[in-house]
N, C-alpha and C positions, 0 to 999 in steps of 0.2 A: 498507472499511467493512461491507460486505455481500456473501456468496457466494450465488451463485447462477444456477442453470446450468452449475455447476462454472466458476464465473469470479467473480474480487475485480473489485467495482465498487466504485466512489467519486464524489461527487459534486464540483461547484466551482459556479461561479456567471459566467456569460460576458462579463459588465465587468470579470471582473478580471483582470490580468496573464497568471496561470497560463493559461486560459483560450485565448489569444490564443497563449503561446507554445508549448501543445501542438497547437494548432489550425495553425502554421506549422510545427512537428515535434515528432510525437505519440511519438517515441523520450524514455525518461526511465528514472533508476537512482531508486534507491531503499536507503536503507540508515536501521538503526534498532537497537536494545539496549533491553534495560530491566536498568539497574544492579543487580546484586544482591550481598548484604553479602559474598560470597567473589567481589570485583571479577574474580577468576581464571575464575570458574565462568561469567560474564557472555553470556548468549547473544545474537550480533548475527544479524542478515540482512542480506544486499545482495545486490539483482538490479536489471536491466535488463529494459525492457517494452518495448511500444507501446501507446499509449492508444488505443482505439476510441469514438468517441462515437455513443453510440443512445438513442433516445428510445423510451424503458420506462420507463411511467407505475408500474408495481409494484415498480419498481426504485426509483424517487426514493419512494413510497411506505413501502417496507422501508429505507431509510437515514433516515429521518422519524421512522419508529417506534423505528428501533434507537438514536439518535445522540440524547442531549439539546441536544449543542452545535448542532448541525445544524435541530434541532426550534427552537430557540429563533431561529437568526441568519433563518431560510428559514420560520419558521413560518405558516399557510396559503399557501404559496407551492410545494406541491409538483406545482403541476399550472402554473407560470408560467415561460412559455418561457425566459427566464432561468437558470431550474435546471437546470443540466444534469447526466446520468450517465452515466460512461464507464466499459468491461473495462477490463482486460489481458490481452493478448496475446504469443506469443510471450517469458515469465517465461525468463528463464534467470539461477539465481543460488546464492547457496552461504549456511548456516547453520553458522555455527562459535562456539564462545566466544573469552573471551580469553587462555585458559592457549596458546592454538593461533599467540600474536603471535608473528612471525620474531623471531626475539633470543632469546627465552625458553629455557630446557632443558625437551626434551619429557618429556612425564608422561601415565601412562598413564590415571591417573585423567579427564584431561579429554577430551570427547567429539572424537570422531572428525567433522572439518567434511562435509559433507552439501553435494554438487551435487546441484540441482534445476535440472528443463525440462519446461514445457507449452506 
C-alpha cells in the first residue's frame, strides 16, 4: 500500500482472520496481473515474503492518506490499537507476462521474466 523506508507496508485489522493467521506464520505469497487488452502482453507478479509487524504511527498514517478504501472502513481509527501495519521482508519473487506461459511458442516480442530479492 505504501513504501517506505524502502519497504512495502500494508495494513489489516487484528480481529480478523488474516490477522491471526500471519501472526501464527508471518510467511505468505502473493501473486496478482492487471488484464490488459493484448491478454499476451499481461504483466503478472508472484513472490513470497515474511510479514513483520511494527507499530508506526506514520505508517498507518500514510496508508490513511493514500487508501480511500482504507480511509473510509478504519476512518478516525488510525491511531487505534486495532490497526495494525506490517513490511515485507525477505521478497523473493519474479515479474513476467503472459506470452512467457510453458505451452506457448516463444516470441521475442514479450518481455524477458524478471527475478527479484530484497
Amino acid at each position: 500500500m505504501v513504501l517506505e523506508d524502502n519497504k512495502l507496508w500494508f495494513c489489516t485489522n487484528c480481529k480478523k482472520e488474516v490477522y491471526a493467521e500471519l501472526q501464527a506464520n508471518p510467511h505468505l505469497e502473493l501473486c496478482g496481473c492487471k488484464l490488459e487488452a493484448d491478454e499476451m502482453q499481461t504483466p503478472w507478479i508472484r513472490f513470497s515474503a515474511k510479514a513483520v509487524f511494527e507499530e508506526r504511527q506514520e505508517i498507518r498514517d500514510a496508508i490513511m492518506a493514500k487508501s480511500a478504501i482504507v480511509n473510509t472502513l478504519y476512518r478516525n481509527m488510525q491511531d487505534n490499537p486495532i490497526f495494525k501495519v506490517f513490511n515485507l521482508k525477505d521478497i523473493d519473487g519474479w515479474m513476467i507476462n503472459l506470452g512467457n506461459v510453458r505451452g506457448l511458442k516463444k516470441d521475442e516480442a514479450f518481455a524477458r521474466p524478471v527475478h527479484f530479492k530484497f
